[in-house]
Structure formats: structure tokens, C-alpha cells
GUVO-600544 format. One record per residue (C-alpha): x, y, z; residue in one letter; residue number from 1. Coordinates in steps of 0.5 Angstrom, whole numbers, plus 500, padded with zeros to 3 digits. Layout:
// GUVO-600544
+-----+-----+-----+------+-----+
!   X !   Y !   Z ! rest !  nr !
+-----+-----+-----+------+-----+
!   X !   Y !   Z !    a ! NUM !
...
+-----+-----+-----+------+-----+
END
This chain:
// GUVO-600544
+-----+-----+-----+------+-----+
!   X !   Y !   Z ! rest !  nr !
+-----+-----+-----+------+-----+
! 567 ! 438 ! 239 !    x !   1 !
! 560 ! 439 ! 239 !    x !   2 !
! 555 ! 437 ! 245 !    x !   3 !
! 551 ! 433 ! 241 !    x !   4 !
! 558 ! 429 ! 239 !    x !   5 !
! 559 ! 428 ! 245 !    x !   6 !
! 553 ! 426 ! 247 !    x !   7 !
! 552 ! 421 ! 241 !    x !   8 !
! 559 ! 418 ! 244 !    x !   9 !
! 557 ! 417 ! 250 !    x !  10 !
! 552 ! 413 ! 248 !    x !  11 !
! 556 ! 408 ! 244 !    x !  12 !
! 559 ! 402 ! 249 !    x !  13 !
! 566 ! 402 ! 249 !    x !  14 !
! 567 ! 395 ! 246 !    x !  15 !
! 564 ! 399 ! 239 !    x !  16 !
! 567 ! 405 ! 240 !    x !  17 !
! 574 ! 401 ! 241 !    x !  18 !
! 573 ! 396 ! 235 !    x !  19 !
! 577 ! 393 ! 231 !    x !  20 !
! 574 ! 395 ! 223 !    x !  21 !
! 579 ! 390 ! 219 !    x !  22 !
! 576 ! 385 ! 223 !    x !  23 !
! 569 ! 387 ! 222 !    x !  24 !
! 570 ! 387 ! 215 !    x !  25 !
! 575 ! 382 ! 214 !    x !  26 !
! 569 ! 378 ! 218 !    x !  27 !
! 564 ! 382 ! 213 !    x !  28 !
! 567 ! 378 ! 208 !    x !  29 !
! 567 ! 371 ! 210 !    x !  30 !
! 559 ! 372 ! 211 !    x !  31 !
! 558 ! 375 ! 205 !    x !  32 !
! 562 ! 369 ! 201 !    x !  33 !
! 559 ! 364 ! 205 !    x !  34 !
! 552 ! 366 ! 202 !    x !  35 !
! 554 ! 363 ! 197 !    x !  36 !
! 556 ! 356 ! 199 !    x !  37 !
! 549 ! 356 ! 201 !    x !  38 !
! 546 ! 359 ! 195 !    x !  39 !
! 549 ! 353 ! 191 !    x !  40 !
! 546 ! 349 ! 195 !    x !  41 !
! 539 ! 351 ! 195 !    x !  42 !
! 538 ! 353 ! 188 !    x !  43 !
! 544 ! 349 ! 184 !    x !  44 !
! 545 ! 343 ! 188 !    x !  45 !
! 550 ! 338 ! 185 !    x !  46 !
! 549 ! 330 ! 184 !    x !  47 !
! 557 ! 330 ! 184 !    x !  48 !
! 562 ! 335 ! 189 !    x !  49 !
! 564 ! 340 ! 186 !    x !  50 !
! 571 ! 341 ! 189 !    x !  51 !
! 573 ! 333 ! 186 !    x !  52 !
! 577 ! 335 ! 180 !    x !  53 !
! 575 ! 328 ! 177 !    x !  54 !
! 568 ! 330 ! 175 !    x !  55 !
! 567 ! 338 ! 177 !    x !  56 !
! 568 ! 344 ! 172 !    x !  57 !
! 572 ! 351 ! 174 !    x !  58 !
! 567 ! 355 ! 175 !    x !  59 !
! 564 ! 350 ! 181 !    x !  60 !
! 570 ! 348 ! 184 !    x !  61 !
! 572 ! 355 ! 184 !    x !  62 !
! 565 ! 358 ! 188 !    x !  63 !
! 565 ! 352 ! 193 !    x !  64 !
! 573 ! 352 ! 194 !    x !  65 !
! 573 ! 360 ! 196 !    x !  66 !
! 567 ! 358 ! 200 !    x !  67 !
! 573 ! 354 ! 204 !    x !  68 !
! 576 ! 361 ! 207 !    x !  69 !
! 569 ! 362 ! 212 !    x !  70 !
! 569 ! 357 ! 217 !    x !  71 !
! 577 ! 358 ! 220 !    x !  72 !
! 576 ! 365 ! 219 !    x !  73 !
! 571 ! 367 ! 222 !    x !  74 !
! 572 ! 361 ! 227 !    x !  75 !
! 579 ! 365 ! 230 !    x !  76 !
! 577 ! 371 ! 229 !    x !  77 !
! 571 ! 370 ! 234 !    x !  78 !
! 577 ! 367 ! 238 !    x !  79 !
! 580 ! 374 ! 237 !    x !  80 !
! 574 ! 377 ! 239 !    x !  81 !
! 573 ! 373 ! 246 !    x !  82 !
! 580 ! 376 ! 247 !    x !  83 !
! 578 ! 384 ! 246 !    x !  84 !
! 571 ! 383 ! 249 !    x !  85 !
! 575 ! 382 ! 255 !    x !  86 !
! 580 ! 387 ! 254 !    x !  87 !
! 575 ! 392 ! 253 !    x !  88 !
! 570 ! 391 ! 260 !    x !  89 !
! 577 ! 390 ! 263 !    x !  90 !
! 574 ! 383 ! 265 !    x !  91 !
! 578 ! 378 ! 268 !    x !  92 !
! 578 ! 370 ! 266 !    x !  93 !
! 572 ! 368 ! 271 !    x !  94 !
! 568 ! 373 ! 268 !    x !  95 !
! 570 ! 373 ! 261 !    x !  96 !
! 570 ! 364 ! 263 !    x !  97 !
! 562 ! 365 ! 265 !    x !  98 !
! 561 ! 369 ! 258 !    x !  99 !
! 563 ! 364 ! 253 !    x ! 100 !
! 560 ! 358 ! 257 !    x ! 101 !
! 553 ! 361 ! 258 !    x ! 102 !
! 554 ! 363 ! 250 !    x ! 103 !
! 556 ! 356 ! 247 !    x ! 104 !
! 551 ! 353 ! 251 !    x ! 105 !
! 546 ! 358 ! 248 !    x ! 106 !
! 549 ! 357 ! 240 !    x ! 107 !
! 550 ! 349 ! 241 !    x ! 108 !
! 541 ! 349 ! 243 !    x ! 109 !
! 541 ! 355 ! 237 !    x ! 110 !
! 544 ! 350 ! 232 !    x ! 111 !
! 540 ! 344 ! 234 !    x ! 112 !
! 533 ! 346 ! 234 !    x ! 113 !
! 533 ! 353 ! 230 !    x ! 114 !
! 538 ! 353 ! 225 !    x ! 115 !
! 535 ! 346 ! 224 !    x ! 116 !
! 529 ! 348 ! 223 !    x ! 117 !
! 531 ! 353 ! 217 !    x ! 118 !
! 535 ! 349 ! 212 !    x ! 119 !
! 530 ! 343 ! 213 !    x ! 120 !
! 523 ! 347 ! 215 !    x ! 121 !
! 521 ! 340 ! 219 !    x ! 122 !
! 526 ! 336 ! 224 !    x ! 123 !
! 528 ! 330 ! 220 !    x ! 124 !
! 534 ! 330 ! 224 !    x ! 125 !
! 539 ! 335 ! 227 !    x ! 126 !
! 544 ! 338 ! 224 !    x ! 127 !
! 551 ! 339 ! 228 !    x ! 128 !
! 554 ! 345 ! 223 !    x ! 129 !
! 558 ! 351 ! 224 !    x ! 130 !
! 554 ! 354 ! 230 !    x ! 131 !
! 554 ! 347 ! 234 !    x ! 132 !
! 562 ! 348 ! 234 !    x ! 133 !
! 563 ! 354 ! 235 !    x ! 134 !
! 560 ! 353 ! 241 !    x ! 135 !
! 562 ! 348 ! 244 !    x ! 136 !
! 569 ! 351 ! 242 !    x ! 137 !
! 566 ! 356 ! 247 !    x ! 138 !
! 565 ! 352 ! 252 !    x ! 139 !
! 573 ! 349 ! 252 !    x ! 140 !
! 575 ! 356 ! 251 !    x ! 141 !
! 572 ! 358 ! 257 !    x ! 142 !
! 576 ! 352 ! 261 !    x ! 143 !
! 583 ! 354 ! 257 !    x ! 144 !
! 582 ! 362 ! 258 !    x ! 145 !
! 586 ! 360 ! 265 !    x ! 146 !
! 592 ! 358 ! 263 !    x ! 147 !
! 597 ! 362 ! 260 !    x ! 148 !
! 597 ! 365 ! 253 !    x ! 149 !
! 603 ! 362 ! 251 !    x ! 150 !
! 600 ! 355 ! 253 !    x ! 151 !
! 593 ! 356 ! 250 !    x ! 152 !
! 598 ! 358 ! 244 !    x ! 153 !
! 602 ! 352 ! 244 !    x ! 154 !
! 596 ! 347 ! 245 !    x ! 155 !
! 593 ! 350 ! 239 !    x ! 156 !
! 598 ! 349 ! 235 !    x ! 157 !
! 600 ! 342 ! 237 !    x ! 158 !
! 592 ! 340 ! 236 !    x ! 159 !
! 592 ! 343 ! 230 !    x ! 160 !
! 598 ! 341 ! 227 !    x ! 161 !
! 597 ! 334 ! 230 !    x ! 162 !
! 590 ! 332 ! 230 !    x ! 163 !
! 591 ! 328 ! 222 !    x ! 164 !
! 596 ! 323 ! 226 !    x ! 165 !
! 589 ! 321 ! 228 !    x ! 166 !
! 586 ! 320 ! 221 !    x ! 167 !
! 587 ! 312 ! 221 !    x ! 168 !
! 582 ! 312 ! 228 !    x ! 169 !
! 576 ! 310 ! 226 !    x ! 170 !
! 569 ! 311 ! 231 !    x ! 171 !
! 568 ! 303 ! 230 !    x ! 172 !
! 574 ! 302 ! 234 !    x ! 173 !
! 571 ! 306 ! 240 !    x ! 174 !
! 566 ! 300 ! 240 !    x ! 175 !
! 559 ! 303 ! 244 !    x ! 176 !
! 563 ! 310 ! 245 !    x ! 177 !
! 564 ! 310 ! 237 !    x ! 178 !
! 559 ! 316 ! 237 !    x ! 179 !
! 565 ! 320 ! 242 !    x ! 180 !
! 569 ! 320 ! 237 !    x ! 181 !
! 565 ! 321 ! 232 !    x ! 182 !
! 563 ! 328 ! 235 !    x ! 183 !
! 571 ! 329 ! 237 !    x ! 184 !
! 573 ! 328 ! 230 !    x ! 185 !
! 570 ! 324 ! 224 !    x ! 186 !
! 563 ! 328 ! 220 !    x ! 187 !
! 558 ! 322 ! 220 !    x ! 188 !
! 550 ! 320 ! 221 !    x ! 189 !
! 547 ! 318 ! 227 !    x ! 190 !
! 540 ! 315 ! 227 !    x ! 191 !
! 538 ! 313 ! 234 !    x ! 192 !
! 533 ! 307 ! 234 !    x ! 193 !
! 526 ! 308 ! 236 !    x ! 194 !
! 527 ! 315 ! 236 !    x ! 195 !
! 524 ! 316 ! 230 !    x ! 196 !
! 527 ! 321 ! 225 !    x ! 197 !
! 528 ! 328 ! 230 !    x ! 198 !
! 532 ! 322 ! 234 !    x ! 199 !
! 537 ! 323 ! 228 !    x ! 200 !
! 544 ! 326 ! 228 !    x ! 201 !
! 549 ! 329 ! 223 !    x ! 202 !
! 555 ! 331 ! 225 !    x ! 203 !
! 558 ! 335 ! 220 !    x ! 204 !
! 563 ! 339 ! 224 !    x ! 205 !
! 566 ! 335 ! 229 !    x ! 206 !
! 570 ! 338 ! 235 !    x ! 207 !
! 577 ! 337 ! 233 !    x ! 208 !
! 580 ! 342 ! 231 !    x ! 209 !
! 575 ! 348 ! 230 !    x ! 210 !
! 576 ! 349 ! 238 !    x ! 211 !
! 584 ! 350 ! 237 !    x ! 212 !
! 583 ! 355 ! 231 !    x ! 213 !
! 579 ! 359 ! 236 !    x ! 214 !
! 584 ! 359 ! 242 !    x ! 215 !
! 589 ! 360 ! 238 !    x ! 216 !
! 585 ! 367 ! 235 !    x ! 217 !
! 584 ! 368 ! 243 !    x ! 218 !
! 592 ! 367 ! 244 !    x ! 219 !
! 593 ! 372 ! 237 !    x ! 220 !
! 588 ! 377 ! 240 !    x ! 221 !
! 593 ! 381 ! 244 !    x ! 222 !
! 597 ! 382 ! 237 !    x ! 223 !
! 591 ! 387 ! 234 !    x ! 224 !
! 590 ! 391 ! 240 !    x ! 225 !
! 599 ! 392 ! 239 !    x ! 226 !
! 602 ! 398 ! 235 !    x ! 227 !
! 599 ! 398 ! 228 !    x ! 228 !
! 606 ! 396 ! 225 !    x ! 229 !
! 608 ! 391 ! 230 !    x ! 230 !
! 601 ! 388 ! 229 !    x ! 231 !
! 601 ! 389 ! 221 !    x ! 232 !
! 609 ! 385 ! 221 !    x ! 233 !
! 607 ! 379 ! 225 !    x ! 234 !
! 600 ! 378 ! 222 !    x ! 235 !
! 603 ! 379 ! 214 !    x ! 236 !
! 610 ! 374 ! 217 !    x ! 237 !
! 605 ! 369 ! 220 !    x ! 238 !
! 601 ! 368 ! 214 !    x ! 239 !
! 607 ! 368 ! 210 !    x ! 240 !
! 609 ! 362 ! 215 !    x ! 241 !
! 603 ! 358 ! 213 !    x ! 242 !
! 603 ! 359 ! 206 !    x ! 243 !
! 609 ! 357 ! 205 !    x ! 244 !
! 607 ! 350 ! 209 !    x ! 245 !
! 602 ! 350 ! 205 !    x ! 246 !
! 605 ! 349 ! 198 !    x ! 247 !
! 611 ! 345 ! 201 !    x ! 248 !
! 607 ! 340 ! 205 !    x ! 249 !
! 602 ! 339 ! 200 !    x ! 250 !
! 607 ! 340 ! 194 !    x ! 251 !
! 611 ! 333 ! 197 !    x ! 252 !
! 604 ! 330 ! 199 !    x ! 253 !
! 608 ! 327 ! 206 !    x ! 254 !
! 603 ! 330 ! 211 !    x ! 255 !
! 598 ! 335 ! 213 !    x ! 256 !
! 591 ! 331 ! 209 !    x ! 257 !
! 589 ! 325 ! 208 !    x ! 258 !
! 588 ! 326 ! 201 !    x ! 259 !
! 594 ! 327 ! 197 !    x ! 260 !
! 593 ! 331 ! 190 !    x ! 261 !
! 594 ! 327 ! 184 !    x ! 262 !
! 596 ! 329 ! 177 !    x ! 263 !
! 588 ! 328 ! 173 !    x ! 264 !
! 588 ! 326 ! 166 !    x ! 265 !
! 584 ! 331 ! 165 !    x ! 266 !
! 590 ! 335 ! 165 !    x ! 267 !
! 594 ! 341 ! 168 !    x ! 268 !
! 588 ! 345 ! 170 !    x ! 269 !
! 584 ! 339 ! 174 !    x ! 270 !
! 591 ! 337 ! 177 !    x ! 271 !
! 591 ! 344 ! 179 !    x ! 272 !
! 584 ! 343 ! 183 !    x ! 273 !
! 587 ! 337 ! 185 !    x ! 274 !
! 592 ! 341 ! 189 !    x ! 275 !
! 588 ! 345 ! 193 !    x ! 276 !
! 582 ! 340 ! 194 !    x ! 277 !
! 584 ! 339 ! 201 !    x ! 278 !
! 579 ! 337 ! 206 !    x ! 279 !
! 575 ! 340 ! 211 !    x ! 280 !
! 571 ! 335 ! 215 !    x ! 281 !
! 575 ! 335 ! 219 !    x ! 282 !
! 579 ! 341 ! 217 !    x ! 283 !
! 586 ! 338 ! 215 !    x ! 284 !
! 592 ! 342 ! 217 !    x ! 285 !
! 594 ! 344 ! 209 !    x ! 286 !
! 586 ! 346 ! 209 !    x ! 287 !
! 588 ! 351 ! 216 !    x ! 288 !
! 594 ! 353 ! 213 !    x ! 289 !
! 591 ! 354 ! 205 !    x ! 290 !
! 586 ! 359 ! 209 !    x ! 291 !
! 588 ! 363 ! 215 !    x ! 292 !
! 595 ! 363 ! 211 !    x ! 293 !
! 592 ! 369 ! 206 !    x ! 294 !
! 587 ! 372 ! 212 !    x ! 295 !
! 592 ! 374 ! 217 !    x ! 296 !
! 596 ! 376 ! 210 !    x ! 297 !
! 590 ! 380 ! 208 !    x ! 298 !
! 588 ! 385 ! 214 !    x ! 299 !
! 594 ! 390 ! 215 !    x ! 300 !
! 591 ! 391 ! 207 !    x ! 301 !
! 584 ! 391 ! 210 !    x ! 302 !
! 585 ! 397 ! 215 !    x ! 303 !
! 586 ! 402 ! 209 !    x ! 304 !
! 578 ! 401 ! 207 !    x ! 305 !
! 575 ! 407 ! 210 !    x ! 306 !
! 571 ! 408 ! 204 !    x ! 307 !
! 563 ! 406 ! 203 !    x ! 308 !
! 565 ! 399 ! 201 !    x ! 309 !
! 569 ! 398 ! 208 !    x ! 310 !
! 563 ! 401 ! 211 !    x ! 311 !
! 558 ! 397 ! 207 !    x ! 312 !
! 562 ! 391 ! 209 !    x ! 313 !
! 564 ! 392 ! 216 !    x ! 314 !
! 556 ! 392 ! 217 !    x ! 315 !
! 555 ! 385 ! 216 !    x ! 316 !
! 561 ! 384 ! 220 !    x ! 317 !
! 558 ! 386 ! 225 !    x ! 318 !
! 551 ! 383 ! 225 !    x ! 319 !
! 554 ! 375 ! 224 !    x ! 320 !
! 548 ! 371 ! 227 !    x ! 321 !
! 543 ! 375 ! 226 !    x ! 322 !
! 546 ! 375 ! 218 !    x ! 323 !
! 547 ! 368 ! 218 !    x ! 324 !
! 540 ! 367 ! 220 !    x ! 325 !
! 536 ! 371 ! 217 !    x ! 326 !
! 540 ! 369 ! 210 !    x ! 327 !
! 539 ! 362 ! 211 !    x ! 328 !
! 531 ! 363 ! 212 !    x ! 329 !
! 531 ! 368 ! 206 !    x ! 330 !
! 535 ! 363 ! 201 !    x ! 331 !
! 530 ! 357 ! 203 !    x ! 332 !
! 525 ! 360 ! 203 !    x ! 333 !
! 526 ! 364 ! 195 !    x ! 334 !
! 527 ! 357 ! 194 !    x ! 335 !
! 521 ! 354 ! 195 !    x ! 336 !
! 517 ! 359 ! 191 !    x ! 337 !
! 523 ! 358 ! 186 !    x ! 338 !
! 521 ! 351 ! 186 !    x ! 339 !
! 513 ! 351 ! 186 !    x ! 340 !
! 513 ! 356 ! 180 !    x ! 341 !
! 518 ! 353 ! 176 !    x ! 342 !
! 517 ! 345 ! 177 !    x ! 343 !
! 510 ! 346 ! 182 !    x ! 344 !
! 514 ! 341 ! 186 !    x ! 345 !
! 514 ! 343 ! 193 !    x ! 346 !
! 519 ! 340 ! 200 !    x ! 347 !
! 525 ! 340 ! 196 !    x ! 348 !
! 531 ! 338 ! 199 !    x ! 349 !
! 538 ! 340 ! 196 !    x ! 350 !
! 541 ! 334 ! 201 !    x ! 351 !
! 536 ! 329 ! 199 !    x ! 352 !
! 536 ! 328 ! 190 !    x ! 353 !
! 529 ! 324 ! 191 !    x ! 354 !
! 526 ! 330 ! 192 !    x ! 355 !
! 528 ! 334 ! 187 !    x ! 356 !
! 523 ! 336 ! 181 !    x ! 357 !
! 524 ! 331 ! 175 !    x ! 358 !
! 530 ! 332 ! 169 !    x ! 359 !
! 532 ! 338 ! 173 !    x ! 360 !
! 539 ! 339 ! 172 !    x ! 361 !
! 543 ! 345 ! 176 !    x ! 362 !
! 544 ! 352 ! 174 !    x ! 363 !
! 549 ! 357 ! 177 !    x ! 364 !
! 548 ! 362 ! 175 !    x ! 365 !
! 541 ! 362 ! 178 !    x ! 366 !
! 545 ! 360 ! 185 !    x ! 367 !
! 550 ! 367 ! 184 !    x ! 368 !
! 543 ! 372 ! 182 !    x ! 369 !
! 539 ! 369 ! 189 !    x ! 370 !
! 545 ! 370 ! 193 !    x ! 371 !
! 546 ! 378 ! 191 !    x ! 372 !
! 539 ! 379 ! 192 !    x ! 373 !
! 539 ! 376 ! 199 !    x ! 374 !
! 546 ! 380 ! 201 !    x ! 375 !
! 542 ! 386 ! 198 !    x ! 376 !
! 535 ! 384 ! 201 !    x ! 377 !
! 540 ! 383 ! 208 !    x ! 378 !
! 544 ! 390 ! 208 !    x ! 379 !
! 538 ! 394 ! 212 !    x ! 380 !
! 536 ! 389 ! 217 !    x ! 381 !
! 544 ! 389 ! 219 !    x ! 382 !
! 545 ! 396 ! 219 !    x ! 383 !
! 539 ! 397 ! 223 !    x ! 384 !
! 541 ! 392 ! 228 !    x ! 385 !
! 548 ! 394 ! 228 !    x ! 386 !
! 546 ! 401 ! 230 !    x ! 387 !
! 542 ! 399 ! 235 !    x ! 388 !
! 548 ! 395 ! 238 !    x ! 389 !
! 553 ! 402 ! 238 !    x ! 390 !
! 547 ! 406 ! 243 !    x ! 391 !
! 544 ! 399 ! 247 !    x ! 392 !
! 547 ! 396 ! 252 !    x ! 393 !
! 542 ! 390 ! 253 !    x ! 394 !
! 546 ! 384 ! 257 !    x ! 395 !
! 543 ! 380 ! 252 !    x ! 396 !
! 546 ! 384 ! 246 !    x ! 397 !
! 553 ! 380 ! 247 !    x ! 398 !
! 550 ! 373 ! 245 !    x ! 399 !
! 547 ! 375 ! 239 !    x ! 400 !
+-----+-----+-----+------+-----+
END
């Protein structure tokens, strides 16, 4: 081995000479497929919802339902990471604890006053989206690292398979505190009075049970540091467990979502959709179960992508946030020049149809060309910055 090799090794960090590249593109995957959710928002929002096989078509369901696989995926692998952060500095509970509290903090402030910023360019409210959960699950991951694995396991579960026992809960049951589970459990709009518009809240992703999808990714994290075999095996068994959960449970309609699927007079196909539109907010169990089910299926295969793609991939998987930032701004932005040279209307808004330009009517194909540019356009600045993670060791790299 040459000097100059072993000096550029040197220079890399143990946690990115020690990564684990199914999960970087695994990860890399997930953000790319988000993109596109946010695409259809910016360029063809719809006055009906996609996933609902009343009023839907084939080609809208199926570009919103696999945007479905994002949330959990990256919300468990990011409690993988937790678990292979540590592993890597050889850090104990109370540092790792520090870590996760300091960075849920400053991903829940992210989310309130940036992330806000970009998908409105005003304050017309805060948005408590994917960014706000995953740091407040953070925060209780910094609490439950001190318990023992198979504890943090065994909650996680029983959060994740339990929580649909309190769908019959309603905020208003909870008089003034209404708002608590609000935030815990049920996705609902908060105007605050006298506060004006910035005083507004909307919770799109309440805690429950976002916060036991990462523990539970924690608890799994030893499993991707084991023999490839044996981590390959138990990956490939449980995502076979959960499927098959997923078609029993959904097929009988005993448990699991609060919408049971229904035979549709449209026919077989949206009767199909109706089967796997389940629910998101908040994550019902068939949902998790539909999702990290074929996840923890598909990274054993993913281990195998050595080639350009995996690379290109595994790229933005290492770049998550400033990859989520930057593509909400680009998409936002591409959209307003859209607007304006199309329709010369500008504030368009694709969460509030008083704003959209008169006749307009949704296009998908415009939303799929925006999000392969803006994934293209994104590539650089992503490899930029992961270059610059492997051969810096800035403390302020790990919260970005």
C-alpha cells in the first residue's frame, strides 16, 4: 500500500471508514423517492387525494402510495445509525444520550423556523413535519438508550403494535390539554388566537409511534454490525414476518388501520388500491408493516450494488439533510418561475387551491421532469459535501 493510500485513509474518520453502504443506499433511495412526493406537490397538486381509490387513477395512487416507503425507512435507519454512531467512537449511553438530545433540539428548531420557511417562503404557520419527529424521537431515544436493548426492543413493538387501540381517543376528550395529544397522536391544525398567522400550528407527524420506529432501528442496530449471513437471515426472516402480518391483518380487516379496505364499484383494480391504502398520519401498524416489511427484505440485496449506481446512490444517502433542504428550495423555487411564466400568477401555494391560477388543472408529468432535474441538479452538491464529511472532523458535521 502506497503512502499516499495510507495517508488518504488516515485522513478519513472511523465512522465513514466503518459505514455500512446497503444503508447509505438504502437511505439514498428513500430520499430520492421522497423528491418525488414533493414534486407532485409543488407542480401537480390535486383537489382530491391520491391514495383514495374512489376518485383517484393508477398512475396517482401508485407515485403517492411509494412515496409511503420514505418516513419509516429513514425514521429506523436513522435509529440504526444512532446505534453505529456510538459503536464507531466506542461512545457510552451518556455521551451517545448528549448527542441525540443536542440534535433533536436542533432538528425540532430546523423544522419550525427553516423548513417552514421553505415549503411557504413566508410564516403563515409552522408546519411540524418529518424533521420535527425526528427530532423529538431523538430527544426520547436519548432517554431509553439507558435501558437495555431488549427492553428498548420490547417497548418499541408494543408502541408500534398497540398504539391503533387509542384510535377512538379524540383531542377534545383531553379538554384544555387537547393540544398534548394532538402532538402525541392525531395530525390536526392549531390556530393560536391573538397570535396572528405565525402563531399557528400544524401537526402533520405526531409522536406516536414515529419515536418507537427509531428505537426499534436502535435496538435492531447490532444486527448490521454482525456476520453478513446472520444479519442477511434475520433482516430477510423479519421482513417476511411482517409482510405476512401485513396481508393477514389487512386481508381480515380485524386490526391494524383505521380504515378497513372495501371492495370499490369501480372495480377490481381500485379495490386492489383499496387494500393498500393505509394510513399514515399517524402511521397505523398494517402501514409500518407494508413498508419496513420489504426494507428489511431489500438490504441483504442492496449489499450487492457495488457498481455506479450504488455509488451515485449511496451519495445522497449520505448527505440526508442537506439533500432535503436543498431539494425542497430547488422545487419551490423552479415552481414559482413555473407559475409566473405559465399563468404570470405568483404565491402559489399547493396547500391552499385559492391560490392556484384560474382553469389550472394537474399535469404529472411536469411533477416526474421537475423531480429528475432537481435530483440530477442535487448529485454535485451532495458529493461535494460527502467528500468533505470523509476527510473533516468538524464537531458540527454530525448534526448536519
Amino acid at each position: 500500500m502506497s503512502e499516499a493510500t495510507i495517508a488518504g485513509e488516515a485522513a478519513v474518520s472511523p465512522a465513514h471508514r466503518n459505514r455500512i453502504i446497503s444503508i447509505d443506499i438504502l437511505r439514498g433511495i428513500v430520499m430520492i423517492i421522497m423528491a418525488l412526493d414533493h414534486a407532485r406537490d409543488f407542480y401537480s397538486p390535486t383537489l382530491f387525494a391520491p391514495e383514495n381509490p374512489e376518485v383517484t387513477t393508477g398512475v396517482y395512487f401508485f407515485t403517492r402510495w411509494i412515496t409511503h416507503y420514505c418516513a419509516p425507512v429513514f425514521i429506523f435507519l436513522s435509529g440504526v445509525s444512532a446505534w453505529l454512531y456510538a459503536d464507531a467512537r466506542n461512545a457510552g449511553k451518556k455521551d451517545l444520550a448528549v448527542f441525540l438530545l443536542s440534535r433533536g433540539v436542533w432538528l425540532v428548531l430546523l423544522e419550525i423556523f427553516l423548513i417552514t420557511f421553505l415549503w411557504q417562503f413566508a410564516y403563515l404557520g409552522f408546519t411540524l413535519q418529518v424533521i420535527w419527529v425526528i427530532g423529538i424521537s431523538m430527544i426520547i431515544l436519548a432517554a431509553l438508550v439507558f435501558l437495555p436493548r431488549p427492553v428498548i426492543a420490547v417497548i418499541s413493538l408494543a408502541t408500534i403494535a398497540g398504539h391503533n387501540l387509542l384510535d377512538s381517543v379524540a383531542p377534545a376528550d383531553f379538554g384544555s390539554l387537547s393540544w398534548l395529544w394532538a402532538v402525541l397522536h392525531v395530525p390536526s391544525f392549531h390556530p393560536t388566537q391573538g397570535a396572528g398567522a405565525i402563531g399557528a400550528f400544524f401537526i402533520v407527524y405526531p409522536v406516536i409511534p414515529w419515536f418507537a420506529v427509531m428505537a426499534l432501528g436502535y435496538a435492531m442496530g447490532p444486527w448490521f454490525k454482525a456476520d453478513t449471513l446472520i444479519r442477511n437471515k434475520r433482516l430477510v426472516t423479519y421482513g417476511v414476518i411482517a409482510l405476512v402480518l401485513f396481508l393477514v391483518l389487512r386481508g381480515l380487516n380485524i386490526y391494524g388501520n383505521p380504515s378497513p379496505w372495501t371492495e370499490q364499484a369501480r372495480g377490481g383494480f381500485y379495490s386492489f388500491l383499496s387494500f393498500l391504502n393505509v394510513d399514515k398520519y399517524p402511521p397505523s401498524l398494517l402501514y409500518l408493516l407494508m413498508t419496513l416489511g420489504p426494507a428489511l427484505i431489500l438490504v441483504p440485496w442492496l449489499e450487492k450494488c457495488s457498481g455506479k449506481v450504488g455509488a451515485i446512490l449511496a451519495t445522497y444517502g449520505r448527505t440526508p439533510f442537506l439533500f432535503y433542504v436543498l431539494h425542497i428550495l430547488v422545487l419551490h423555487l423552479g415552481s414559482v418561475a413555473w407559475y409566473k411564466l405559465a399563468w404570470d400568477k405568483t404565491g402559489v401555494l399547493f396547500f391552499m387551491p385559492s391560490t392556484w391560477p384560474e382553469g389550472f388543472q394537474p399535469v404529472l408529468w411536469k411533477a416526474y421532469l421537475a423531480w429528475a432535474i432537481a435530483c440530477i441538479l442535487l448529485y454535485w452538491p451532495c458529493k461535494w459535501f460527502s467528500n468533505y464529511r470523509k476527510t473533516h472532523k468538524q464537531w458540527w458535521l454530525s448534526y448536519l
